[in-house]
N, C-alpha and C positions, 0 to 999 in steps of 0.2 A: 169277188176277192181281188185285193191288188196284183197285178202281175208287172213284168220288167220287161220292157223291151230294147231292142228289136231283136233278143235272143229267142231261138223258135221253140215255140207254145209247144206244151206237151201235156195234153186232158187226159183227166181222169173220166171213163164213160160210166154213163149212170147206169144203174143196176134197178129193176123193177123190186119191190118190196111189198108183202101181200102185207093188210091190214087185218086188225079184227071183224072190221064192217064189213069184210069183201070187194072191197076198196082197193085197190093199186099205186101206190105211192113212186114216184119217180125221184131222185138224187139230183139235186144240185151241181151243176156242171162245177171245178175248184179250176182256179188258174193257178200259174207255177209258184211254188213256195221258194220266197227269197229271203236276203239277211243283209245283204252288201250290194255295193257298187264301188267299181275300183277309176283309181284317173291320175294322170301321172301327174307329177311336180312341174314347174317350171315351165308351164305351157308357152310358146313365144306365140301365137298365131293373133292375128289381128281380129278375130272374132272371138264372143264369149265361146268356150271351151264345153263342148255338149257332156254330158254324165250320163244321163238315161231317161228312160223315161217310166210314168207311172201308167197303171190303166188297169180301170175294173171291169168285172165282167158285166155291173150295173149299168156303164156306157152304151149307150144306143146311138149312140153316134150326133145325138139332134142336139146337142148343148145345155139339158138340162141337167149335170153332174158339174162339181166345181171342185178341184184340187187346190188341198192347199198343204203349205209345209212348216213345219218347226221344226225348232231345235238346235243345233250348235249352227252360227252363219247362218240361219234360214232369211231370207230376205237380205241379207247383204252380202254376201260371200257368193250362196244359192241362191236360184230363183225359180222359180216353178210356172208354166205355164199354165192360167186357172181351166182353161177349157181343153190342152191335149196330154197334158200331165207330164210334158218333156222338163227336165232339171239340166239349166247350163250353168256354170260358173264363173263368176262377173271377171277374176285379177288370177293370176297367177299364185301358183302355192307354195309353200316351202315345206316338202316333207320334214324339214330339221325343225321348223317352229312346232308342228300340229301333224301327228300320223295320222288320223283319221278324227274322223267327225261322226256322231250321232245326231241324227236327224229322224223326225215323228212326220208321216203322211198320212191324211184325209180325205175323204171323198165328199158331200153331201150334196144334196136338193138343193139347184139352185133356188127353187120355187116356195119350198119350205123349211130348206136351210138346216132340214134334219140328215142326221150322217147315215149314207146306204153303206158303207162299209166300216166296220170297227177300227178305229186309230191303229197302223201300225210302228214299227218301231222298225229302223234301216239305218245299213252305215258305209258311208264314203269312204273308202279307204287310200290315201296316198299311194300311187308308186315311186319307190325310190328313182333317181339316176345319181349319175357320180361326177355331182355337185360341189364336192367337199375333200379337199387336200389332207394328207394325214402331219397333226403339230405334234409338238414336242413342248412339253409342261414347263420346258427352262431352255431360255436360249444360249446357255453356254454352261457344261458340266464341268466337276471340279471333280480330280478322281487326281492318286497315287498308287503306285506300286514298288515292291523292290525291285532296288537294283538286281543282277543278275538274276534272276528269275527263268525257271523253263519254259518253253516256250507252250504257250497254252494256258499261263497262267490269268486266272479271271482279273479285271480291271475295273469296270463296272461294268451296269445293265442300264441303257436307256430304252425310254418307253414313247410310242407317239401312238395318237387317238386320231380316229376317222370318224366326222359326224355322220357319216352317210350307215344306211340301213344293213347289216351285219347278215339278216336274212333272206338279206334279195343279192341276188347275184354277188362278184368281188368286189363291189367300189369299196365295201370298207377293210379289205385284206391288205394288209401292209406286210412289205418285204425289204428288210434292211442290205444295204451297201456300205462302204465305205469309200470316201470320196478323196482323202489328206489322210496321212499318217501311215500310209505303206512304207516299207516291209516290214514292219515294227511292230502294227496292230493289226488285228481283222475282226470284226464283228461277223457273229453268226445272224444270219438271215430272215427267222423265224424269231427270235428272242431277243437281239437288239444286245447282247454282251457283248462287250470286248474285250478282247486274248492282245497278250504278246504271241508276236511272231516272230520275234526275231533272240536268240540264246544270246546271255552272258552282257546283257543290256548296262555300260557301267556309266554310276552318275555320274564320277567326275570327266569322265568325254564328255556328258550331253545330259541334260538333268530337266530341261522341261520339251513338251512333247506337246503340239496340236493335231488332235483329229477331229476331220468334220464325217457324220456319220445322215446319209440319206436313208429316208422314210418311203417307199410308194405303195399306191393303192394300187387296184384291178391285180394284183398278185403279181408284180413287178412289171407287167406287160406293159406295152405299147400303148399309148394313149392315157394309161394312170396320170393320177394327181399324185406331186411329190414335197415332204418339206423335209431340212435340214436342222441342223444342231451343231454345236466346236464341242470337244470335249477335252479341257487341257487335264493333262497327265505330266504326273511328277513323279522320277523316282526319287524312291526314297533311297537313304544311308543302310549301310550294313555293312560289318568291317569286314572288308577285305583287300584293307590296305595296312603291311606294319609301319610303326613307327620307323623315322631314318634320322640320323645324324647329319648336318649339312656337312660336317669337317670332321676327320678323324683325329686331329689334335686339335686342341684347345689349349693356349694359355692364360692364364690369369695372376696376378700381380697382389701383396696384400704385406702392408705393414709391420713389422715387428710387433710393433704395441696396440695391435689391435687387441681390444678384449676379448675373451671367449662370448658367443653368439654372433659376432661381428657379421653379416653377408661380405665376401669377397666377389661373388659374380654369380652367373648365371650359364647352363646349358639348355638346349631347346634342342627336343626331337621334332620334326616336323609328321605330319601323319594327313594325307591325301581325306581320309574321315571326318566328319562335324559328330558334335555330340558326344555322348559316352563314349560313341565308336573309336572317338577320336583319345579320351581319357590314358593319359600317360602315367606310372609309377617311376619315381628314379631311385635307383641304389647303388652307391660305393660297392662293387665287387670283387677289389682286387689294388691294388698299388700300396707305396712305402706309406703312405699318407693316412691310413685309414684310420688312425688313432685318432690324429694330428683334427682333421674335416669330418665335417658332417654335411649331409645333402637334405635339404627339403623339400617337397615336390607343391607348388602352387597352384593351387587348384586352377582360380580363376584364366592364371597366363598359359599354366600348363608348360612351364619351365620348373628348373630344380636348381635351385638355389644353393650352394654351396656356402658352407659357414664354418669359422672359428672354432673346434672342439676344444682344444686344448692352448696354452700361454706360446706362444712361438718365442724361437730367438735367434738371430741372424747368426751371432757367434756359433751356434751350435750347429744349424744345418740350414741350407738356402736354397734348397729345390726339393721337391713333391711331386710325386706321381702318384694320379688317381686314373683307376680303369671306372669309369663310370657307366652303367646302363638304363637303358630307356625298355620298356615293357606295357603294351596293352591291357585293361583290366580289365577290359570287357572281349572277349575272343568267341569269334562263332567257330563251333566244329567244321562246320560246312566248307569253311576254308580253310583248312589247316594245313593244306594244299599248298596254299600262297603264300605259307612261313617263310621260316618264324616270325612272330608278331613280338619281334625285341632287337635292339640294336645296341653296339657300344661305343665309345671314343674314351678318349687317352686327354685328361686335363695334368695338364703341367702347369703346378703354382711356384711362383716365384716368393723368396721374401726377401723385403726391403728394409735396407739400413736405418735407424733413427736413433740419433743421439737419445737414448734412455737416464732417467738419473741414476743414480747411487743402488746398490741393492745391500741389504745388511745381511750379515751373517746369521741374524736370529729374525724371529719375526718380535722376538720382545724378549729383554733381557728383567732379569730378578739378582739383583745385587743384597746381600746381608752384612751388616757392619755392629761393630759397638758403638754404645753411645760416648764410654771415653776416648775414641782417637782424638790424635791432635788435629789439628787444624791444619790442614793441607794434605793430609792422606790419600791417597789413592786407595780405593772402592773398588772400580771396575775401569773395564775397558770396553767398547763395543768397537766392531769393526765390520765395515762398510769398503767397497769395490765400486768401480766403474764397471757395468758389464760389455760394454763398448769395447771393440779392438783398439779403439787408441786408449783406451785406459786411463782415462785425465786423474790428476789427485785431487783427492775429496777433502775438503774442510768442516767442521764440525762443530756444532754451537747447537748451546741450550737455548732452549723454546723458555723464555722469561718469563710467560703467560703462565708456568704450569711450577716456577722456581721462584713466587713473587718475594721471597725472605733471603733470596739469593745468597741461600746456606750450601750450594756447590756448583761446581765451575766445572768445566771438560777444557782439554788439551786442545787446541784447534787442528794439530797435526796427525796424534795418533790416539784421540776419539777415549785420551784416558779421563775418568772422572773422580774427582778430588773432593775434599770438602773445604768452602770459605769460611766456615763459623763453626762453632762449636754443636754437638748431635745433644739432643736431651729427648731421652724418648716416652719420658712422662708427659711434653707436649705433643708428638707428635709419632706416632710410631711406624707411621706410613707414609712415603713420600712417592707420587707417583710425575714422574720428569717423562720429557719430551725431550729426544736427542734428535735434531736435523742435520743430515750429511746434503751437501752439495759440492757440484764438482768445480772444479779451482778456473777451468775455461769455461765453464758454460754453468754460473750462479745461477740461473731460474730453475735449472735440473735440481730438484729437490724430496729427498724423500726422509721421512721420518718415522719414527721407533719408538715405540713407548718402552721406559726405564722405570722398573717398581725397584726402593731401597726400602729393608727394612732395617730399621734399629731395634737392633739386639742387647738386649737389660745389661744393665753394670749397677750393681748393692753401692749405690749413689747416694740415696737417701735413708735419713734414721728413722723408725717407726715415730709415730706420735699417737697423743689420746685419742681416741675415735671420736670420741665429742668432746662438752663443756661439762665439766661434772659439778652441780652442786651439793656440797656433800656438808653433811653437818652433823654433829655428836651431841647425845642430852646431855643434860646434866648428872643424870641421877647412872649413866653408862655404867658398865662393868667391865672389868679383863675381859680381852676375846672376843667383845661383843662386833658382829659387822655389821658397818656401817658404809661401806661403797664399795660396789665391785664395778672394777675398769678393766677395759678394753681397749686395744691399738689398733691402726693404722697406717700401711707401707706404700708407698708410692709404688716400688720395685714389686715385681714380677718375676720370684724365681721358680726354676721348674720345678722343684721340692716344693712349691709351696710356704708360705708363711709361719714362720716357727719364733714367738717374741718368751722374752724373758723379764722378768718385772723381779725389782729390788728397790732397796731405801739408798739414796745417795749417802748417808751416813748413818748411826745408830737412833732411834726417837727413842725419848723414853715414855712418849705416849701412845703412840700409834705403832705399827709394823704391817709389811704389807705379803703376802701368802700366794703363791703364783701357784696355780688352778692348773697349769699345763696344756691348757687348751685356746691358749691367744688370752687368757684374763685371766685376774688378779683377785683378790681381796683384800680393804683394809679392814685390818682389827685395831681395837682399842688396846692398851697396854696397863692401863690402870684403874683405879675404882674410882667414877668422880670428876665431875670439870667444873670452873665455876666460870660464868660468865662474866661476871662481875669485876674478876682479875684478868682474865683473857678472854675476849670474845671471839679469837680468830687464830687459829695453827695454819700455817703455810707447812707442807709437805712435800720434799722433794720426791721424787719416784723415776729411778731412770729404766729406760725399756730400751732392750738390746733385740736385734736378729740373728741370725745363724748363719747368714750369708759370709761369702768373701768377699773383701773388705767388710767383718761384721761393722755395723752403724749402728750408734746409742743416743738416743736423745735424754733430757730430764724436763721431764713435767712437774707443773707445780702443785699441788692439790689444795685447795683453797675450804679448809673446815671449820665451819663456823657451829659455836658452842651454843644450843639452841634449850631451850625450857623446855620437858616433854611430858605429857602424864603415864600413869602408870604403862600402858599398852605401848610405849615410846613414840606416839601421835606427836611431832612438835608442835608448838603451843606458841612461841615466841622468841627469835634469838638476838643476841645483842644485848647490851645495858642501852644504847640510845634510841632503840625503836622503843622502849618506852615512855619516851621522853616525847618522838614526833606524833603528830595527826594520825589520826590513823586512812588509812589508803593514801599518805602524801608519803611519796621517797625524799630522800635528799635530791635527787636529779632533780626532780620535777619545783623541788621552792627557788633551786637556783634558776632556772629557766625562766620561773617567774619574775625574780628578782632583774634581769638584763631585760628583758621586755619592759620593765617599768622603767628603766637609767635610759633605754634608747627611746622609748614615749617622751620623756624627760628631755632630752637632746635634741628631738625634732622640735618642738615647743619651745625653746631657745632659741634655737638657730631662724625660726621661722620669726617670731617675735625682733631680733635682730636686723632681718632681712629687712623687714618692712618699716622697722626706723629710719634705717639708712636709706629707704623710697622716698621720705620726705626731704622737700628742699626749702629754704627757709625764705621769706621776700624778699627782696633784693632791695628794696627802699621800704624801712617800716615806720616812717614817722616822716613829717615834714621837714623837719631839722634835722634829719642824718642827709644830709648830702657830699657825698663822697663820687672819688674816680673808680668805675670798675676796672679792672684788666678780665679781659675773657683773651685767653690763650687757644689757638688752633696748632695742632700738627701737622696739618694741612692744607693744602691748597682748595677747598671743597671739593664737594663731591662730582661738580660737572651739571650736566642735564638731570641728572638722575637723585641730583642732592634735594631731598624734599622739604629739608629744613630752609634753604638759600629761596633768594626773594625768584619769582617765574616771570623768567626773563618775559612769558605770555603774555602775562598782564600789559605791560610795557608796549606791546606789538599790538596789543587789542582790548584797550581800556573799555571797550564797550561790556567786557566781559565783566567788571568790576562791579558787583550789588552794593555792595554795603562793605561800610568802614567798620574792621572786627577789630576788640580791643585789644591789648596788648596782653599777652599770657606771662610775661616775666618780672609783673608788678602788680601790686594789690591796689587797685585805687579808691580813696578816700570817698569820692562821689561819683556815682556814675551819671555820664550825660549820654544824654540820648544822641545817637550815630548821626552825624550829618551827613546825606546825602548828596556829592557832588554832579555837578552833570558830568553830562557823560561826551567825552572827545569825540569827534569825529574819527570816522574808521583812519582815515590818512593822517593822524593828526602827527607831528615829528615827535621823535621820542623824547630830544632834548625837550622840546615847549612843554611835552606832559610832566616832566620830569621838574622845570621849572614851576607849574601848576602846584604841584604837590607840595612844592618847598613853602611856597608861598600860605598854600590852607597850614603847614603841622606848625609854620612862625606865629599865626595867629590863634593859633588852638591852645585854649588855657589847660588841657589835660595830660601834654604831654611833658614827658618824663626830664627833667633840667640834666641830663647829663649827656654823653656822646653813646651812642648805638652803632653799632658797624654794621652798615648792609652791602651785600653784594651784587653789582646790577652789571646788564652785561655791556653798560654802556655808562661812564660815568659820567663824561661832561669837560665842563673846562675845571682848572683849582679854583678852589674858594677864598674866594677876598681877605675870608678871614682868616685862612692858613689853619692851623694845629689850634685848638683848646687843651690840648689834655696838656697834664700835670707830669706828664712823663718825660719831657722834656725840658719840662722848670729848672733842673737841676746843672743844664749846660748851658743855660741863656746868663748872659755875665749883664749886671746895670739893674737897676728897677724896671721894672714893666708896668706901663701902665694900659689901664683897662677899661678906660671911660666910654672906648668906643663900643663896649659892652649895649651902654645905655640906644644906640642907634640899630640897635640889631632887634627888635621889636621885643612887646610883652614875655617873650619865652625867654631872652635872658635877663630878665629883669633882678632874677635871683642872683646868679652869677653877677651883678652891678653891682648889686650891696653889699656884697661878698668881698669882691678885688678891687671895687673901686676906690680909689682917696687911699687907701689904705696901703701898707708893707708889704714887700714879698714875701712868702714863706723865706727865704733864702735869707732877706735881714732880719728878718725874727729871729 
């Protein structure tokens, strides 16, 4: 059996044991039962580190037994000597990486290599030493507490860990200290919390807090391993500060004409607290002004705002006193000690002068009138003040936007309103006017008043027929028979109500009319019998009165036409002439047609007319009418822009000239074909072009034997041959002779045989 050395052997002795055979059996000597081997950590020594050793009782000492080992490290960590069975260990150990190791030992025959002892099973066990410092899972903790606080109150709890062995001796007992943060904090020793130590700790002194809190092992002793940690501490808020007023008066300043909600300013309680803690209320609790102001407390600034309640007026009062307070809303019991948690101050408001406009006596006046005053009446009056101590005087003018028929006028001094035209309240029964007062110093001050007039009825108007009546009577009528009931209509609105009365302007001796007493009438017939034939048509006066003062009477006409009816009194046809026309054609309508035919008629004329007088007749119709024209101008042409006058262009840039076009103000006998001249040089002078021309129209058999006026903007020198026309024959004294005609080429050749040899007009 394996046994461990060089701990001292302790045998079990054999015991004799009878057999059945008579035989004596003897017991196996056992070596010491083991399980472990122990060996410390961190061995420094410069030789492998001995463990133990193995040995069976099969050894005889001669080297034929062979140890060998497995298991965790076997051969590299362990190593076993094959022939004394001593175990060293090659490196150093770290109880922290590996507590112990299992390891398998064998024994066998070196010779036959069979095992004399059965495999057993062993284990190396680490011992600790104190290796290993105790840490802290966070190198700097984050922890609060309230302010004032008793003293002992918890803050937190840090934790630190020792990797070293908890069951071998202290290296892993840790004992806390505090190393920063006295008087203030103290950590307990054994648990690692920390307390305030120090009563009545207040943030706004001193609000953050560093403590460093030490860790040791071997149970604080001498020689321990130690580590550290910061653990910053913040108090926290809790009120136990009240609100203060910086100043126990306050003034503030604010406009006459500020509207009501206007802000005029602001108070601020200050309060040493953040937060809720800090959360102010304000309220008016006392001064002349409390109607007058109102306060709002804003959240965000945590000021209270003061504002506008009511219209101010400097004339009336110009100082305010307000007792205003500040109040906590959030209050701890716990301090109630350190009240009260509310404060007050005294705001003094002033208010300021500002020229204001006009203010009127009403906010809107209702004026009521007849429709018959005259013309210039006085209505109303409205009246308007300066509310200003100086009192300026007010001027007064209608708003024209709202009086576009400018049917009344106001007084500009004392705001009376009149009428410029006459009232009619069947047009218009409501007038809604706009009066502005402004003050006589200071015109943009302006304020204005709405003016409702109503126009109040006056029996003005006479009833009339409510409609168009066509009324018509058979032939074959009787006495009494009725044939039209009417009805009126009144412009006037009296408060009784409409009350008409219907009668005949004079006596009929066919008709009569019967008043119903209920706003209508009836006509009756008066006799047996009408003929159409002799009368196709009664005109019927009928006058209708009201009941009104001034009662009013109109007369209406009743237009009864004497109509054919069959027996049921269905009419049938009235008049002798509607037998006579088309039937569905009125007289309207043939006349209508008739003036549409005379104005078709008329256009057809006129238009025919027109286009005669477009034509214009030749000017030379025959070879033998040769005569002087006169063309008369009333002016001096048109300029550039005359597009009838020769282009001056032409003249400047004959190049531009195509073709010779024929003359539009003659008919000619044969047409020749256009000859094409060349064409001048761009530079060419205008006289020479101008001479060119004269030269081609002398030799041209087409052109026209009389004189042409054309207008060039260049004429030239006078012509040789002076004046042709005939217009001044009459003041040349002698005969004229005109042979030199013949030398003037083919064109006047006509003119040659005309004046030559022969008399002047003048001795003829």
């Amino acid at each position: 059996m394996f046994r461990r050395t060089p701990e001292p052997q302790q045998r079990i002795l054999g015991t004799r044991v009878p057999r059945s055979d008579g035989k004596i059996l003897h017991r196996q000597k056992r070596g010491w039962m083991w399980n472990q081997f122990f060996l410390l950590e961190e061995y420094t020594g410069s030789d492998y580190q001995y463990v133990g050793k193995l040995h069976s009782d099969q050894d005889k000492g001669d080297g034929s037994l062979k140890y060998i080992l497995s298991g965790d490290g076997a051969g590299t960590l362990f190593i076993i000597d094959e022939k004394t069975g001593d175990i060293h260990a090659t490196r150093r150990i770290d109880r922290e990486e590996k507590a112990f190791y299992t390891l398998r030992a064998q024994a066998i025959n070196r010779r036959t290599l069979r095992p004399v002892e059965p495999e057993s099973e062993f284990v190396i066990k680490i011992h600790d030493i104190n290796d290993n410092e105790p840490t802290f899972p966070e190198e700097i903790y984050t922890a609060s507490v309230p302010e004032m606080s008793v003293v002992g109150t918890s803050v937190v709890q840090v934790t630190a860990t020792d990797a070293d062995d908890p069951s071998y001796g202290n290296s892993a007992r840790v004992i806390y200290s505090i190393l920063q943060g006295q008087p203030y904090f103290s950590v307990e020793p054994e648990t690692g919390i920390i307390r305030t130590a120090l009563p009545n700790m207040n943030r706004e002194n001193r609000e953050q807090y560093q403590v460093v809190i030490q860790a040791k092992d071997m149970g604080g002793q001498m020689g321990g391993l130690s580590g550290t940690t910061t653990v910053n501490i913040t108090l926290t808020d809790v009120n136990d500060n009240p609100p203060r007023f910086p100043q126990n008066t306050i003034h503030l300043r604010v406009l006459e004409s500020s509207p009501v909600g206007t802000p005029i300013g602001s108070v601020k309680a200050t309060d040493a607290d953040t937060g809720k803690n800090a959360e102010v209320e304000y309220r008016i609790i006392d001064g002349d002004g409390t109607d007058m102001f109102d306060i709002i407390t804003e959240k965000d600034t945590q000021e209270g705002v003061i504002t506008v309640k009511k219209p101010l007026d400097y004339e009336s009062r110009r100082l305010y006193t307000l007792k205003v307070e500040a109040e906590n809303t959030h209050v701890d019991p716990r301090f109630y000690y350190l009240g009260p948690f509310k404060d007050t101050t005294i705001v003094k408001i002033s208010i300021e002068d500002v020229d204001e406009p006009p203010v009127f006596s009403r906010s809107s006046y209702l004026f009521e009138v007849h429709e018959d005053i005259d013309v210039g009446t006085i209505i109303g009056t409205v009246m308007a003040r300066d509310p200003d101590s100086t009192s300026s005087p007010i001027r007064f003018s209608l708003d024209r936007h709202t009086d576009l028929d400018r049917i009344f006028n106001i007084h500009s001094g004392n705001g009376s309103l009149y009428t410029s035209k006459p009232l009619d309240r069947e047009l218009s029964q409501w007038h809604n006017l706009t009066v502005i007062a402004a003050e006589i110093n200071n015109p943009k001050e302006t304020t204005r008043v709405a003016v409702f007039v109503r126009i109040l009825d006056v029996n003005d108007n006479a009833p009339q027929f409510a409609v168009f009546y066509d009324t018509f009577v058979c032939e074959n009528a009787r006495p009494g028979q009725l044939i039209q009931t009417i009805s009126a209509v009144d412009k006037d609105d009296p408060l009784g109500g409409q009350k008409f009365f219907f009668s005949l302007a004079a006596v009929n001796p066919n008709f009569t009319v019967q008043d119903n007493e209920d706003n209508t009438a009836r006509i009756l017939t008066r006799k047996n019998g009408f003929n159409r034939h002799e009368i196709s048509t009664y005109l019927l006066p009928v006058v209708i009165s009201d009941n009104d003062y001034p009662i009013q009477s109109s007369t209406g006409t009743l237009t009864i036409r004497v109509c054919a009816c069959d027996s049921q009194g269905n009419m049938q046809s009235c008049s002798a002439e509607a037998l006579l026309l088309p039937a569905g054609l009125s007289t309207g309508a043939l006349i209508a047609i008739l003036l549409c035919i005379i104005i078709l008629l008329v256009i057809v004329v006129l238009f025919a007319a027109l286009k005669r007088q477009r034509k214009k007749e030749p000017l030379i119709l025959s070879k033998e009418d040769i005569r002087d024209n006169i063309v008369s101008y009333n002016d001096e042409g048109g300029g550039e822009e005359d597009t009838q006058a020769f282009d001056i262009g032409t003249l400047r840039n004959p190049a531009a000239i195509e073709e010779k076009k024929l003359r539009r103000d003659i008919i000619p006998e044969t047409l020749f074909i256009p000859r094409r001249t060349p064409t001048a040089p761009d530079n060419t002078d205008v006289r020479d072009f101008i001479n060119e021309r004269l030269k081609e129209h002398d030799l041209d058999p087409t052109a026209p034997p009389y004189d042409s006026l054309a207008t060039y903007a260049y004429e030239g020198n006078d012509s040789i041959a002076e004046s042709l026309s005939s217009l001044e024959s009459g003041t040349t004294e002698g005969d004229q002779n005109y042979d030199y005609l013949r030398e003037w080429g083919p064109r006047f050749n006509k003119l040659a045989e005309m004046y030559g040899g022969g008399e002047s007009d003048k001795d003829s």
